[in-house]
PDBQT receptor file of N, H, CA, C and O in Angstrom, charges set to zero:
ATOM      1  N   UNK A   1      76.439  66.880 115.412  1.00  0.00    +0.000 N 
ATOM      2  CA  UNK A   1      77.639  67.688 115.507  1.00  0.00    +0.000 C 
ATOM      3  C   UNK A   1      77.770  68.193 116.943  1.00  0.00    +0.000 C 
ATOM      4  O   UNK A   1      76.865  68.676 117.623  1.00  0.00    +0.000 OA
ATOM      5  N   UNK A   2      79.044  68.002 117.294  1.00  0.00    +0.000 N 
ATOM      6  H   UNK A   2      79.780  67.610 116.742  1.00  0.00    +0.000 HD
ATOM      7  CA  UNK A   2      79.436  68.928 118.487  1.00  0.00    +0.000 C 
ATOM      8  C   UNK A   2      79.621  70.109 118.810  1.00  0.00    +0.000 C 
ATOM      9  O   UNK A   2      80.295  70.839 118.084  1.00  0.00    +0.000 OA
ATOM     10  N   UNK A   3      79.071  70.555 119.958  1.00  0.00    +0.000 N 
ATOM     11  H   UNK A   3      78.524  69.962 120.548  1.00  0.00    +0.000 HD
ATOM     12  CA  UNK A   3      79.072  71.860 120.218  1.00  0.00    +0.000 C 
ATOM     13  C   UNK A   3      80.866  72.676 120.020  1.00  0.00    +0.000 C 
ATOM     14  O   UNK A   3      81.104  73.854 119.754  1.00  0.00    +0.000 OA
ATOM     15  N   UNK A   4      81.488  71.968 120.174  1.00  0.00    +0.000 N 
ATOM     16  H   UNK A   4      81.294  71.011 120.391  1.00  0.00    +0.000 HD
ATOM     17  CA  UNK A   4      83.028  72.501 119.759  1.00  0.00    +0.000 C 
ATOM     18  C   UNK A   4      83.279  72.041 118.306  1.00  0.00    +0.000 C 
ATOM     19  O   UNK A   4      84.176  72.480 117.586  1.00  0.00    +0.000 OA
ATOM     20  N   UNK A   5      82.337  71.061 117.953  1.00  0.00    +0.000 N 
ATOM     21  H   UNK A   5      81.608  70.704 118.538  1.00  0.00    +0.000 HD
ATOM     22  CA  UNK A   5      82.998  71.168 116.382  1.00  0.00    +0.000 C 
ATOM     23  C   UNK A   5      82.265  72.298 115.640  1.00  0.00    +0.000 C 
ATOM     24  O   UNK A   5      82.782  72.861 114.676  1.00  0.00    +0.000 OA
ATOM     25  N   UNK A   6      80.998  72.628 116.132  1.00  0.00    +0.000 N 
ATOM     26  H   UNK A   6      80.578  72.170 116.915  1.00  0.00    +0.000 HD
ATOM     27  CA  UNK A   6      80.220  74.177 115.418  1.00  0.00    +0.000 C 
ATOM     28  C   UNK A   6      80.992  75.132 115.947  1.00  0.00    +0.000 C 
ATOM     29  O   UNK A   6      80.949  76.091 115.176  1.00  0.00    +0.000 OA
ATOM     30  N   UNK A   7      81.839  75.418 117.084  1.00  0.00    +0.000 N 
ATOM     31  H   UNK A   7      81.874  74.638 117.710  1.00  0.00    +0.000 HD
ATOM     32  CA  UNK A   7      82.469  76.369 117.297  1.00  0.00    +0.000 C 
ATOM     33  C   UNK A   7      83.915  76.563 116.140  1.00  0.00    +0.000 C 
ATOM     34  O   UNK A   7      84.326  77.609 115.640  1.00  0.00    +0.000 OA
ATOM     35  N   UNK A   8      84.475  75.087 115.961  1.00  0.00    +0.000 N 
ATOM     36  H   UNK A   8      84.141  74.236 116.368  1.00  0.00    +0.000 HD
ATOM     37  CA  UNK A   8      85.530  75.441 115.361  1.00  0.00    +0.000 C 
ATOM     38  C   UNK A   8      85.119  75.459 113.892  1.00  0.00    +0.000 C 
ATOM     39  O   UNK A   8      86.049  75.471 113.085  1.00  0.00    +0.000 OA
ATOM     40  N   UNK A   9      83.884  75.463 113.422  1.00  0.00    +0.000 N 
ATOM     41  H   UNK A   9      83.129  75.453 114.078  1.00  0.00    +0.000 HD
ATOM     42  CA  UNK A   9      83.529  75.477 112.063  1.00  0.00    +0.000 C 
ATOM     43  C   UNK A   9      83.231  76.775 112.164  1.00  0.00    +0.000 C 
ATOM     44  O   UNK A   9      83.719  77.563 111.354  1.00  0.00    +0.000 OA
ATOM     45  N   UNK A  10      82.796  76.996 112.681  1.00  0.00    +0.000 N 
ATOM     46  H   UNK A  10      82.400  76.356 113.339  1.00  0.00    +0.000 HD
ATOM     47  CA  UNK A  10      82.600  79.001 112.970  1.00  0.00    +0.000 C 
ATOM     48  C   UNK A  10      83.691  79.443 112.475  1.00  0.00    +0.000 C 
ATOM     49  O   UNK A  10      83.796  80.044 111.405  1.00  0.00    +0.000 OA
ATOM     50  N   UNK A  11      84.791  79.092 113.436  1.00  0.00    +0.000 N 
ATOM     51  H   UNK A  11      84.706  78.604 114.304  1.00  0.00    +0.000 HD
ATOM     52  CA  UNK A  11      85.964  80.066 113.819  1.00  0.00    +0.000 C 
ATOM     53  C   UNK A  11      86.860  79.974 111.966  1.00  0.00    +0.000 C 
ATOM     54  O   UNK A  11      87.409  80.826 111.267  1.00  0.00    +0.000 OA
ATOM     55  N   UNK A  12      86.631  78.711 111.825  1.00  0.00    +0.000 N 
ATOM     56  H   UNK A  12      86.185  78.019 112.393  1.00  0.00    +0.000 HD
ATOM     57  CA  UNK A  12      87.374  78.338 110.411  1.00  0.00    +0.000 C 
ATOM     58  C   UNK A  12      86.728  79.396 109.278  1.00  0.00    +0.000 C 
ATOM     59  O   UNK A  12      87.430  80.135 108.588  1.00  0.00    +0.000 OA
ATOM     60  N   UNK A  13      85.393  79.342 109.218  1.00  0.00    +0.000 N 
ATOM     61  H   UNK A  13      84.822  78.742 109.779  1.00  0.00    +0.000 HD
ATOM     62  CA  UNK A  13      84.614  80.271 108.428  1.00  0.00    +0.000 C 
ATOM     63  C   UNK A  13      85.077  81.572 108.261  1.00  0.00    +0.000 C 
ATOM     64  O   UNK A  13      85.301  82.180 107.215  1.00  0.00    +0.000 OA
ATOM     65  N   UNK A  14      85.241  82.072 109.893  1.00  0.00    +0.000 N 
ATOM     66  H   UNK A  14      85.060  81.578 110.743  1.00  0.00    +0.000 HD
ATOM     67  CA  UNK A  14      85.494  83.465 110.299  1.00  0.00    +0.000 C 
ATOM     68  C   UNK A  14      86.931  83.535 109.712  1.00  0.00    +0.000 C 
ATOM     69  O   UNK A  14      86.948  84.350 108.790  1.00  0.00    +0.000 OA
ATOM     70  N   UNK A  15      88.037  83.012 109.911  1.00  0.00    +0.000 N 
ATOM     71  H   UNK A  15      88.023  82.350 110.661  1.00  0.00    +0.000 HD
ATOM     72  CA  UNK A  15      89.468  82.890 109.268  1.00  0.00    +0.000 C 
ATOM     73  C   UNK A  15      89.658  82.951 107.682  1.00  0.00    +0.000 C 
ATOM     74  O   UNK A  15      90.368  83.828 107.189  1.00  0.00    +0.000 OA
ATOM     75  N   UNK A  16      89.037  82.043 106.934  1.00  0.00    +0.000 N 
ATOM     76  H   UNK A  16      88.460  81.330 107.335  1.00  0.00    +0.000 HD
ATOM     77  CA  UNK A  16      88.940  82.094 105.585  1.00  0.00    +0.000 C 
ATOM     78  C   UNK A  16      88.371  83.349 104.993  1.00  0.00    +0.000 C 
ATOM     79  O   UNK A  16      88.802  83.684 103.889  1.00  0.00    +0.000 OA
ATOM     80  N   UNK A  17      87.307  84.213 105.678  1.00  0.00    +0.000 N 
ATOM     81  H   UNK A  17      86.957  83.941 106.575  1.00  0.00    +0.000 HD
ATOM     82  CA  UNK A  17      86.776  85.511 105.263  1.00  0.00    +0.000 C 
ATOM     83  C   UNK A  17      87.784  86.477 105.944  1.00  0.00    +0.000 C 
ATOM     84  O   UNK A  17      87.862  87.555 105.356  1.00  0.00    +0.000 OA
ATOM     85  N   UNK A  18      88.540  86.359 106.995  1.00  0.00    +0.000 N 
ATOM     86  H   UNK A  18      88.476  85.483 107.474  1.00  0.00    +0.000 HD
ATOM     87  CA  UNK A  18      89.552  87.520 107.075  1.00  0.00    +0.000 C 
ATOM     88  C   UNK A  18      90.632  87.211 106.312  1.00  0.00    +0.000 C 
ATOM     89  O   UNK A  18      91.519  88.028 106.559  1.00  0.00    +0.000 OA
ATOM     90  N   UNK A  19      91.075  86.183 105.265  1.00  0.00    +0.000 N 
ATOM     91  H   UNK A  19      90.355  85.519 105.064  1.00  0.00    +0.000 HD
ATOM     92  CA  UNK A  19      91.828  85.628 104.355  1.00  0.00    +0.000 C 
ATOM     93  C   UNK A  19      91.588  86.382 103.393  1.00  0.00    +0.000 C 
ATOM     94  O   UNK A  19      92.260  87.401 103.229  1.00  0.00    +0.000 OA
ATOM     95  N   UNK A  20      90.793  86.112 102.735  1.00  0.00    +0.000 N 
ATOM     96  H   UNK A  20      90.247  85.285 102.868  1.00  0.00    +0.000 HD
ATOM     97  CA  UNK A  20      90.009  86.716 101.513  1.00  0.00    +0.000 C 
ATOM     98  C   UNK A  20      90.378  88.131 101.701  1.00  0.00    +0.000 C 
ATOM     99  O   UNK A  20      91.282  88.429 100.920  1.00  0.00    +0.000 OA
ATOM    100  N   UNK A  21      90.026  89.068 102.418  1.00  0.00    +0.000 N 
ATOM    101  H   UNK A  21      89.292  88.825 103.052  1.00  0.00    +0.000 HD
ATOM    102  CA  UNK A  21      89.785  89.948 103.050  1.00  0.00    +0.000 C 
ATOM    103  C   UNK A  21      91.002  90.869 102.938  1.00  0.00    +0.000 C 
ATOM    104  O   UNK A  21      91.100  91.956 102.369  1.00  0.00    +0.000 OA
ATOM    105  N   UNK A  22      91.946  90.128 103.657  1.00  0.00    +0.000 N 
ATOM    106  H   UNK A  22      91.867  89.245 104.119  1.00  0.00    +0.000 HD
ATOM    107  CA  UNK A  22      93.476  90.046 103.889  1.00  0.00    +0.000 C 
ATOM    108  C   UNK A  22      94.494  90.425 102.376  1.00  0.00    +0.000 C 
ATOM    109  O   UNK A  22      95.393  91.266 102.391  1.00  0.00    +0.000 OA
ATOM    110  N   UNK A  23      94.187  89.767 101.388  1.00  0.00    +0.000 N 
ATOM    111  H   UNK A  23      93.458  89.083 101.376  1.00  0.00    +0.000 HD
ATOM    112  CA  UNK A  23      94.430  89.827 100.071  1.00  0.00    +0.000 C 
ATOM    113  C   UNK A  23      94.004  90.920  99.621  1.00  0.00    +0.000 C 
ATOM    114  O   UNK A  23      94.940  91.696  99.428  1.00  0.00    +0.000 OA
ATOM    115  N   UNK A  24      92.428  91.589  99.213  1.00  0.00    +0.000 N 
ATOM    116  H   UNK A  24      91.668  90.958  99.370  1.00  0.00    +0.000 HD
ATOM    117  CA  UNK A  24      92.310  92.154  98.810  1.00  0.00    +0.000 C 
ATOM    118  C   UNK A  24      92.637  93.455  99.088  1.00  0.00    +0.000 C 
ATOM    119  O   UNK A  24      92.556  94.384  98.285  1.00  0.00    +0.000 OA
ATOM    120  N   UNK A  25      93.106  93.539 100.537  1.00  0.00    +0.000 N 
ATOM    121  H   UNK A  25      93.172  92.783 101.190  1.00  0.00    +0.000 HD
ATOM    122  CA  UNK A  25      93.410  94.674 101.137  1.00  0.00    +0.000 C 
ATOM    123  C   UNK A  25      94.842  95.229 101.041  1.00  0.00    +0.000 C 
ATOM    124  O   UNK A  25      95.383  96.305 101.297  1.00  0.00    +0.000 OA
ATOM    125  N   UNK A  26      95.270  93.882 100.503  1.00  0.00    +0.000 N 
ATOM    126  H   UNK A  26      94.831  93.008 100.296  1.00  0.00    +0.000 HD
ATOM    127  CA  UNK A  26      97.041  93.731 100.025  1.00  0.00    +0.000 C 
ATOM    128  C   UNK A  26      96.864  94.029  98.599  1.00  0.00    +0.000 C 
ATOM    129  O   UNK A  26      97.886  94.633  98.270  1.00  0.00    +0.000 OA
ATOM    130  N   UNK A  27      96.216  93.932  97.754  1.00  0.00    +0.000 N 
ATOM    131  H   UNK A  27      95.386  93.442  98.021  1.00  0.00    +0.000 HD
ATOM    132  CA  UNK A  27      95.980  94.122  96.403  1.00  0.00    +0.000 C 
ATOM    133  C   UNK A  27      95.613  96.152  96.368  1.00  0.00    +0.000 C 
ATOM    134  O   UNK A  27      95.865  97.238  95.845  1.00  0.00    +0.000 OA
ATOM    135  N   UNK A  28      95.248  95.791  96.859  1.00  0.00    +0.000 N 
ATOM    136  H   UNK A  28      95.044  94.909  97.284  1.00  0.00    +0.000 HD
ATOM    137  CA  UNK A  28      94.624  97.521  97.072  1.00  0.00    +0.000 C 
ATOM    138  C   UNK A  28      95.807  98.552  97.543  1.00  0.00    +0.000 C 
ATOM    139  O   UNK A  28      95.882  99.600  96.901  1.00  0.00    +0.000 OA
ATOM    140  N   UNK A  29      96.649  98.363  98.508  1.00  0.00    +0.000 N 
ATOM    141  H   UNK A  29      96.589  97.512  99.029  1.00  0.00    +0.000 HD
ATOM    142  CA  UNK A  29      97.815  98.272  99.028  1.00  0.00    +0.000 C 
ATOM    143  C   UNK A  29      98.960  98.288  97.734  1.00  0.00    +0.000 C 
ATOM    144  O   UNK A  29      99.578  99.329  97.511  1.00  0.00    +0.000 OA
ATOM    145  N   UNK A  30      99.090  97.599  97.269  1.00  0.00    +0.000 N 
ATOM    146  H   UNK A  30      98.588  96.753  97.450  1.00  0.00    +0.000 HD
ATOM    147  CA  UNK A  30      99.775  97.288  96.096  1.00  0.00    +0.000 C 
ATOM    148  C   UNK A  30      99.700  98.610  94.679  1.00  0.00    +0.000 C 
ATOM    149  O   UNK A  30     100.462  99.322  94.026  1.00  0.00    +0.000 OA
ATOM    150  N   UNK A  31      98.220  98.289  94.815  1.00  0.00    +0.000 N 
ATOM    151  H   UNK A  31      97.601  97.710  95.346  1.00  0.00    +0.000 HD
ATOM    152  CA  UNK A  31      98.174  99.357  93.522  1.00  0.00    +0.000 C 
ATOM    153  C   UNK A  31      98.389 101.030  93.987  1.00  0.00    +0.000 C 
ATOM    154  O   UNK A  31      99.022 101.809  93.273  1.00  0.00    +0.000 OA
ATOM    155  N   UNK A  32      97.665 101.495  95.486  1.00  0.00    +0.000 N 
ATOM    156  H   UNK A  32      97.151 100.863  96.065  1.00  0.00    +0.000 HD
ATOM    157  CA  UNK A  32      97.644 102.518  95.515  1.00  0.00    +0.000 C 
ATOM    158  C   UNK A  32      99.183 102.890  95.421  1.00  0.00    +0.000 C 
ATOM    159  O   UNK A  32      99.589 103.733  94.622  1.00  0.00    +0.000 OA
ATOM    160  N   UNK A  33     100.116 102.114  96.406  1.00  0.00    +0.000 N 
ATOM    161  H   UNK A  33      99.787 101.428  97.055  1.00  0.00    +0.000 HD
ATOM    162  CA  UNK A  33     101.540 102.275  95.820  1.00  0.00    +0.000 C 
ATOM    163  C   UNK A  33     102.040 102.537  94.668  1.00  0.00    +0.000 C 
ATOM    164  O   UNK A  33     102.677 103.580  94.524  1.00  0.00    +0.000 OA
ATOM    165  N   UNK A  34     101.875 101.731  93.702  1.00  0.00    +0.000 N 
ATOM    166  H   UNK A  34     101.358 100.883  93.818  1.00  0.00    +0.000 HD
ATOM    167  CA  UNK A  34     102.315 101.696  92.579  1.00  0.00    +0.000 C 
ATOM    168  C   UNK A  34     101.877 103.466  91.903  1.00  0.00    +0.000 C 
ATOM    169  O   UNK A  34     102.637 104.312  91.431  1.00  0.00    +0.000 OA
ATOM    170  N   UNK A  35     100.565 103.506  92.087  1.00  0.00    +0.000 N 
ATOM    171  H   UNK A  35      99.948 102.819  92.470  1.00  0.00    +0.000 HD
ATOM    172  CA  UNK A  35     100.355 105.021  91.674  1.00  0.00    +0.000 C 
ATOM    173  C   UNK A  35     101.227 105.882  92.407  1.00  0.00    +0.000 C 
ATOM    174  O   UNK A  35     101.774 106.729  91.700  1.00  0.00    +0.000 OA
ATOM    175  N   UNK A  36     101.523 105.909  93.655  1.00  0.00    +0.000 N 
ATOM    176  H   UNK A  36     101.080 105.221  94.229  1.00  0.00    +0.000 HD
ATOM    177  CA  UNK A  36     102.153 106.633  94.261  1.00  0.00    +0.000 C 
ATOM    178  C   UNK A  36     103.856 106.890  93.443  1.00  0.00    +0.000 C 
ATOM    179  O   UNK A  36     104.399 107.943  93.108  1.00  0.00    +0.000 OA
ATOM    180  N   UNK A  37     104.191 105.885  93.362  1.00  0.00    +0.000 N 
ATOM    181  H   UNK A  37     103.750 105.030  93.634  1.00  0.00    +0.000 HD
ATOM    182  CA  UNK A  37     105.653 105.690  93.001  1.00  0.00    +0.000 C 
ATOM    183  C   UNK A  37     105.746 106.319  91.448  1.00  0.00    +0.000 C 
ATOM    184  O   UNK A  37     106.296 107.418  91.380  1.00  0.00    +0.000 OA
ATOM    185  N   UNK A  38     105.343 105.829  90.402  1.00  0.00    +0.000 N 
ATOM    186  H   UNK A  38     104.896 104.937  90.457  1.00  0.00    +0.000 HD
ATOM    187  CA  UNK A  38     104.920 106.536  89.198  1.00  0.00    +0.000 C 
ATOM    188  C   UNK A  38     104.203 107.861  89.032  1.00  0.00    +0.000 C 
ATOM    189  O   UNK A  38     104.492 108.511  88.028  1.00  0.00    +0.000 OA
ATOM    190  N   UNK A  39     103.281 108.368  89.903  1.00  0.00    +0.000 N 
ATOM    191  H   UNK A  39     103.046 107.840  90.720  1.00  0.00    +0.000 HD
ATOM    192  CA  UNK A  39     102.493 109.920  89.712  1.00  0.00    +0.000 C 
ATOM    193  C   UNK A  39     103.510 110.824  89.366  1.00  0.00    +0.000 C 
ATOM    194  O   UNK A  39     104.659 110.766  89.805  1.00  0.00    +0.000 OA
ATOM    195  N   UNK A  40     103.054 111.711  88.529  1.00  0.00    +0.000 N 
ATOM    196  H   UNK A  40     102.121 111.758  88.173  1.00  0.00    +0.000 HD
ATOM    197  CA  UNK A  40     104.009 113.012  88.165  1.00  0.00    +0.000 C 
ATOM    198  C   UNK A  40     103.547 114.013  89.470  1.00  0.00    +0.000 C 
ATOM    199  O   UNK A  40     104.161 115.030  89.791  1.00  0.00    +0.000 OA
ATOM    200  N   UNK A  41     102.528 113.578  90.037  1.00  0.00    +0.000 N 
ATOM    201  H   UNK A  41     102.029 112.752  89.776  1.00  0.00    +0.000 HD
ATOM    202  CA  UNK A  41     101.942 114.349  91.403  1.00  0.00    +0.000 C 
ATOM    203  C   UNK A  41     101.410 113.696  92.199  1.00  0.00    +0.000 C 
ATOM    204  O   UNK A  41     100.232 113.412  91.982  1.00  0.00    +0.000 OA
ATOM    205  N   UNK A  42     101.996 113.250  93.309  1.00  0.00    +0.000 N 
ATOM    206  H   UNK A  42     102.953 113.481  93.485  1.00  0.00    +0.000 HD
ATOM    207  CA  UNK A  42     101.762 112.389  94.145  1.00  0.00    +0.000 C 
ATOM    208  C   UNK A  42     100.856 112.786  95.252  1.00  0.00    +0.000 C 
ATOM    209  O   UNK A  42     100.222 112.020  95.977  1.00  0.00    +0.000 OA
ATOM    210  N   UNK A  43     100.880 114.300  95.294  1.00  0.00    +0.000 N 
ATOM    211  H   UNK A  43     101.395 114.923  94.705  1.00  0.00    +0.000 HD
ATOM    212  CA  UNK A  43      99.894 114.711  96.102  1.00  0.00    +0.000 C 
ATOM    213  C   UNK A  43      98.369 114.763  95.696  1.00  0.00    +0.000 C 
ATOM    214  O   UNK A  43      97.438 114.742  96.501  1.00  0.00    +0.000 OA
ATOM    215  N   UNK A  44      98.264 114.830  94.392  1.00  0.00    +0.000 N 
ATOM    216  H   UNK A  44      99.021 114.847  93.738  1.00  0.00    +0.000 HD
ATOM    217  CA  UNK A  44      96.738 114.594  93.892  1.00  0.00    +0.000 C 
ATOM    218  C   UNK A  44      96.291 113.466  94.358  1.00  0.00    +0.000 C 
ATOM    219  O   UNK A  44      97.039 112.530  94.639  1.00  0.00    +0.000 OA
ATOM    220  N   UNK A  45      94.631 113.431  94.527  1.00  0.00    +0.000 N 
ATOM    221  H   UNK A  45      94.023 114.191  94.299  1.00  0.00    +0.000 HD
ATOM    222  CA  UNK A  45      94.052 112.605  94.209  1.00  0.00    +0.000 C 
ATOM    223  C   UNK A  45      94.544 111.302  93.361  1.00  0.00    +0.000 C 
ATOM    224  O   UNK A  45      95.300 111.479  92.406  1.00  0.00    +0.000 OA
ATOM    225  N   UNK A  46      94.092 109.942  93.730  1.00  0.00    +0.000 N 
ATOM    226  H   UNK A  46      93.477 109.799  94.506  1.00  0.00    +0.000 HD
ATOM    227  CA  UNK A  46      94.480 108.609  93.152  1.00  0.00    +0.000 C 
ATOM    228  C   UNK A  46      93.870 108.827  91.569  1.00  0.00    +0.000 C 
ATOM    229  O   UNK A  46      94.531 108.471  90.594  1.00  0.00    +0.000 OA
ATOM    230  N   UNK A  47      92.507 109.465  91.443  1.00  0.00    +0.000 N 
ATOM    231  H   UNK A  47      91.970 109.754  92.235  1.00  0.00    +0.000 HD
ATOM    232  CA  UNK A  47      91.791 109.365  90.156  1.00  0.00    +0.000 C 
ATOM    233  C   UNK A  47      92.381 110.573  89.485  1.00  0.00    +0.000 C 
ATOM    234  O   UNK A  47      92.531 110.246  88.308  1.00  0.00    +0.000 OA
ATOM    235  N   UNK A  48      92.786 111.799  89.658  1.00  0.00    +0.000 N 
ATOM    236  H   UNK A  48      92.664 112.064  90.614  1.00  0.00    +0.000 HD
ATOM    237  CA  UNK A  48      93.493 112.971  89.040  1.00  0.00    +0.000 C 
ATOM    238  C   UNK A  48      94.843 112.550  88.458  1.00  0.00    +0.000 C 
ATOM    239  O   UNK A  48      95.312 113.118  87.471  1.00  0.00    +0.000 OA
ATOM    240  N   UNK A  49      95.671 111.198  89.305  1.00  0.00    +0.000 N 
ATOM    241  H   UNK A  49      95.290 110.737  90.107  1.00  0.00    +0.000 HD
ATOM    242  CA  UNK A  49      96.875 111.316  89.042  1.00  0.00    +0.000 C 
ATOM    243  C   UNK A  49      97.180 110.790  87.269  1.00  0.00    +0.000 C 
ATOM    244  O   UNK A  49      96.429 110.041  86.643  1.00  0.00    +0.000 OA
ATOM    245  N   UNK A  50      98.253 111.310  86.820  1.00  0.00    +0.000 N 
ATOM    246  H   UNK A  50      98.863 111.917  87.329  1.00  0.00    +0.000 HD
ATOM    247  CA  UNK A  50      98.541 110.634  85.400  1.00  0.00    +0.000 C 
ATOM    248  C   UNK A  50      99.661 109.748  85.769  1.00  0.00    +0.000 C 
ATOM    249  O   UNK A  50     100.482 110.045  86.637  1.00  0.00    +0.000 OA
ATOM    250  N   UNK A  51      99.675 108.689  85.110  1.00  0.00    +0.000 N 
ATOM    251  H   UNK A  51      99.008 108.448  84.405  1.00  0.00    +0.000 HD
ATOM    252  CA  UNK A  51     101.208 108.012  85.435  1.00  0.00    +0.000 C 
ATOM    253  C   UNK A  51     102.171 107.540  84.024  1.00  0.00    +0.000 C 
ATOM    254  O   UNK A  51     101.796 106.885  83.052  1.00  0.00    +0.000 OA
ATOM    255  N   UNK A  52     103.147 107.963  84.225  1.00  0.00    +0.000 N 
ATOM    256  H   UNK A  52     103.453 108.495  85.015  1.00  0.00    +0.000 HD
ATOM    257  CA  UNK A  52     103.891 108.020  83.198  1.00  0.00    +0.000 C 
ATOM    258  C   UNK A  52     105.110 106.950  82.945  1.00  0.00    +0.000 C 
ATOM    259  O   UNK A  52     106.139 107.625  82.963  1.00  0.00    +0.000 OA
ATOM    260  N   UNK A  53     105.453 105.516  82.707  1.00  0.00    +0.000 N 
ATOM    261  H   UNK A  53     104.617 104.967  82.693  1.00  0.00    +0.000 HD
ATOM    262  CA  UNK A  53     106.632 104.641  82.999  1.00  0.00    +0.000 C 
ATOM    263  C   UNK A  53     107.263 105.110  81.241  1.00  0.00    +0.000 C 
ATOM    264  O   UNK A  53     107.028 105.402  80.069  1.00  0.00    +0.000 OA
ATOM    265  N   UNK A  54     108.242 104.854  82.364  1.00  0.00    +0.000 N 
ATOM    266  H   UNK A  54     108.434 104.616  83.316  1.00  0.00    +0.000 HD
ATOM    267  CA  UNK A  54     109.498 104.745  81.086  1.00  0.00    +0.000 C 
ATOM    268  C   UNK A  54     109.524 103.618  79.882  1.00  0.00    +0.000 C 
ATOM    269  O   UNK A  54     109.223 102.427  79.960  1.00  0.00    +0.000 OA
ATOM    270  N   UNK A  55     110.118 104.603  78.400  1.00  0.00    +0.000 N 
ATOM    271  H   UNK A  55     110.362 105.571  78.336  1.00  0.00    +0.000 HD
ATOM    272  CA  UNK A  55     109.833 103.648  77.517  1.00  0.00    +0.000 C 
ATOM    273  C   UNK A  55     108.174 103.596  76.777  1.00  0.00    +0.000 C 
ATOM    274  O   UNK A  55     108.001 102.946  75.745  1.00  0.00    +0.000 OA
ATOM    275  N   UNK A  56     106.978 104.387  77.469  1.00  0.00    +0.000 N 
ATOM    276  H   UNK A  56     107.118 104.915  78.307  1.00  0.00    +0.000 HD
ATOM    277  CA  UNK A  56     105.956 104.769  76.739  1.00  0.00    +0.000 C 
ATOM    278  C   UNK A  56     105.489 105.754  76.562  1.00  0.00    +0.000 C 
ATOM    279  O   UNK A  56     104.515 105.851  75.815  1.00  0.00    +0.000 OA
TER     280      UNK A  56
């Protein structure tokens, strides 16, 4: 193997784990929103909050 093909197998490695990464941080992103938007108290704590949707 070439010294630039271990570099770009690196770099590919390194990309796919800030991918991964990338998602879950969008998933996380996603939900804390969602609590936000639904909380009857948005200023509490994420684990204090109750959330209430319409229709249940």
């Amino acid at each position: 193997m070439k010294p630039v093909d271990r570099h770009l197998f690196a770099l590919g490695r390194v990309i796919a784990v800030a991918a991964a990464l990338a998602f879950w941080v969008a998933v996380a992103l996603a939900v804390e929103a969602h609590y936000w938007m639904f909380a009857t108290d948005p200023s509490a704590p994420i684990g204090e909050r109750q959330i209430e949707h319409e229709g249940e």
